[in-house]
C-alpha positions in Angstrom: 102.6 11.2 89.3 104.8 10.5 86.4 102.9 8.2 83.1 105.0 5.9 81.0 104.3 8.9 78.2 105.8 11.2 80.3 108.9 9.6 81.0 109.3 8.8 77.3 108.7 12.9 76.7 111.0 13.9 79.3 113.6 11.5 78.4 113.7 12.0 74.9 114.3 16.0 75.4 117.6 16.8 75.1 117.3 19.1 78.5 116.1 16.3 80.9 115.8 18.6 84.1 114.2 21.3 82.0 111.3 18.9 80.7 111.1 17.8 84.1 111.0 21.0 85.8 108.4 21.9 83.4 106.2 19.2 83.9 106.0 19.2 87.8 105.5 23.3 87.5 102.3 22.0 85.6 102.2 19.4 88.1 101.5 21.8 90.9 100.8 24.6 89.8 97.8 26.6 91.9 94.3 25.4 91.2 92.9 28.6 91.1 94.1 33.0 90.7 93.1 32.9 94.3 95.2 30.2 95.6 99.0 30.4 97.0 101.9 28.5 95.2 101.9 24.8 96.3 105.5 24.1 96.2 107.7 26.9 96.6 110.4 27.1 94.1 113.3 26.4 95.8 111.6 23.2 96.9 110.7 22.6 93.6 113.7 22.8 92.2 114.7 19.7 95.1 112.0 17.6 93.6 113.2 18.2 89.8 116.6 17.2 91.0 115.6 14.1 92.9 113.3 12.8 90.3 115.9 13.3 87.2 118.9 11.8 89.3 115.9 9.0 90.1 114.9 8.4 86.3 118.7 8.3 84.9 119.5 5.8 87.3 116.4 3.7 86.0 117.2 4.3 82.2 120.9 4.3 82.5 121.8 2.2 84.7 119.7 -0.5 85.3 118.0 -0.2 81.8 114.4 -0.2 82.6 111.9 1.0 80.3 109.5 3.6 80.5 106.5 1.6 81.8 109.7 0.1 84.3 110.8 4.2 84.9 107.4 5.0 85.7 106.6 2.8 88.5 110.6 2.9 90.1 109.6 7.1 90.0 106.7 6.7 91.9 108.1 4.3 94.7 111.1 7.0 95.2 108.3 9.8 94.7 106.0 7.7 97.9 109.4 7.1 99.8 109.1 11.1 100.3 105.8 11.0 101.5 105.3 14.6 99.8 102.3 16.3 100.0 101.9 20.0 99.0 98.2 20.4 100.2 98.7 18.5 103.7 99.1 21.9 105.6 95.5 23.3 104.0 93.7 19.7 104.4 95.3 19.9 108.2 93.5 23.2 109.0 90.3 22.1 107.4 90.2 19.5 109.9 91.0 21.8 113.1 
């Protein structure tokens, strides 16, 4: 989910959790006019938090860089086993 570029852009703004709510509005925002939100934003708001407290404790404490941020994100992004579209791919297959 997260590049090495985009942990060095986050990181480097002075409003972590803003750049990082930003980015994962991008992230899921809906494909189409049509379509409903995929993450509600209350949720997203859970996923901004858990990801920023996730890439401080890579960068601050155990001093990783952003290659080393990148990859320690998306294990604790897979640990969640997150996926916005399950419930639409679930009633395609019913």
């Amino acid at each position: 989910m997260l590049r090495p570029s985009s942990i060095r852009d986050i990181w480097k703004n002075e409003k972590v959790k803003k750049a990082m709510f930003n980015y994962m509005t991008e992230y899921f925002k809906p494909r189409s006019s049509y379509e409903p939100e995929r993450v509600e934003y209350n949720a997203l708001n859970i996923l901004v938090e858990y990801q920023v407290y996730n890439l401080e404790f890579a960068k601050n404490d155990l001093h990783l860089t952003d290659f080393q941020s990148a990859l320690v994100l998306d294990l604790f992004w897979r640990l969640l086993e997150f996926d916005p579209d399950a419930e639409a791919s679930i009633a395609r297959e019913v």
